[in-house]
C-alpha positions in Angstrom: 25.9 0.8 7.9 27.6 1.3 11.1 28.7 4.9 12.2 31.9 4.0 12.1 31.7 3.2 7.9 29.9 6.8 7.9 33.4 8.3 9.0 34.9 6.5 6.8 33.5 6.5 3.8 31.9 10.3 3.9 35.0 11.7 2.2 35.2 9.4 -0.4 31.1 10.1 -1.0 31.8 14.0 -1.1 34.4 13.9 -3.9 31.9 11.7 -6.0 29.3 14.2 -5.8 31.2 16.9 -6.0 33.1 16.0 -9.6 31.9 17.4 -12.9 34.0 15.2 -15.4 32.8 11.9 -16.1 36.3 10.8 -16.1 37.2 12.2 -12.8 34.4 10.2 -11.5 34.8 7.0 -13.5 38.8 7.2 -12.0 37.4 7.9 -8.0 35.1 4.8 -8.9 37.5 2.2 -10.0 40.0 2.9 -7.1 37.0 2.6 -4.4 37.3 0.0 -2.1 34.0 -2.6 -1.5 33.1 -0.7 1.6 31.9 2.0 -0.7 30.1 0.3 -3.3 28.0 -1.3 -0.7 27.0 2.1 1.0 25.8 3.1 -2.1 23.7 0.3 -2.4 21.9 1.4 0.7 21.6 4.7 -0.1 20.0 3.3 -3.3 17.8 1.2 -1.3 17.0 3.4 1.9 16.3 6.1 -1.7 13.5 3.7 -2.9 12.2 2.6 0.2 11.5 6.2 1.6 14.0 6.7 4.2 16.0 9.1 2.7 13.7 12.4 1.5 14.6 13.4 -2.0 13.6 16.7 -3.1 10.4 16.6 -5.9 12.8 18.0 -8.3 15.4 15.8 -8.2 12.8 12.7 -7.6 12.1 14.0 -11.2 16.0 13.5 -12.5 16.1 10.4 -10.5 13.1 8.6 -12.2 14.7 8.7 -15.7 17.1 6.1 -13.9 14.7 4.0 -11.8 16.2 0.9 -13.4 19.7 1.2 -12.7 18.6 2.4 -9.3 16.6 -0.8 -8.7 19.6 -2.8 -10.3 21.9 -1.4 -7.4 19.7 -1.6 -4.6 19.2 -5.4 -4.9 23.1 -6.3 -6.1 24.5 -7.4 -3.3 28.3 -8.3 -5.1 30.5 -5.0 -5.0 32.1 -6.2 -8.6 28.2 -6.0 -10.0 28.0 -2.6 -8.4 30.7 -1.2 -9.6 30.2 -2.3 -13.0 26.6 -0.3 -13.1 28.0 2.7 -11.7 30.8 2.6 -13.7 28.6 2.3 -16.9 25.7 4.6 -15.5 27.7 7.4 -13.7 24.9 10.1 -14.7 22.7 9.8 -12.4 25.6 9.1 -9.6 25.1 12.8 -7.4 21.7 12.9 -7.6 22.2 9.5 -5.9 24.5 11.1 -3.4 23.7 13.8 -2.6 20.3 13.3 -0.2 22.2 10.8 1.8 25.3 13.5 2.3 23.4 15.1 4.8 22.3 12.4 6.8 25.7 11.2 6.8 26.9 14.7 7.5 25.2 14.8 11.2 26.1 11.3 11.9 30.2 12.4 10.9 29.2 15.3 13.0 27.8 13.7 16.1 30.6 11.2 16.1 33.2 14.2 15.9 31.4 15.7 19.3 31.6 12.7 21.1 35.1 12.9 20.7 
């Protein structure tokens, strides 16, 4: 992901994990350009792989959903992607969430340059 995605796409990301309602969510979703869906599928990767530190107790929520979080990280078709989220949206901020801030200081470091 280029920094120039992480502008991008960070407001989009916030409003996901920010939602309560399931339906809210399910309506950001399906109005989400590709760009989007493929981030999350390298958060979901970068998640697994180690690079993005998840707190013990939400690596706790998150394992309930290993599956679906293995499914995304190796879909490469946003369509696919889409369709699990869309499906699985429980687990979709504790996805989220860990990646916000890392996105946060590249937004922020971009902003400074400015």
């Amino acid at each position: 992901m280029t920094v120039k995605q992480a502008v991008e796409i960070y407001p989009t990301l916030q409003k996901l994990a920010r939602t309560k309602k399931k339906t809210e969510r399910k309506s950001i979703l399906s109005s989400c350009p590709c760009k989007v869906f493929h981030v999350l599928s390298e958060i979901a990767r970068n998640i697994l792989k180690g690079v993005i530190k998840v707190p013990r107790h939400k690596l706790k929520s998150l394992k309930v959903y290993k599956n679906d979080l293995r499914k995304i990280a190796k879909q490469k078709n946003s369509s696919r992607i889409k369709r699990t989220l869309i499906q699985k949206r429980g687990f979709l901020p504790l996805l989220i969430k860990p990646a916000l801030s890392l996105l946060a200081s590249i937004v922020a470091s971009k902003m400074m340059k400015k």
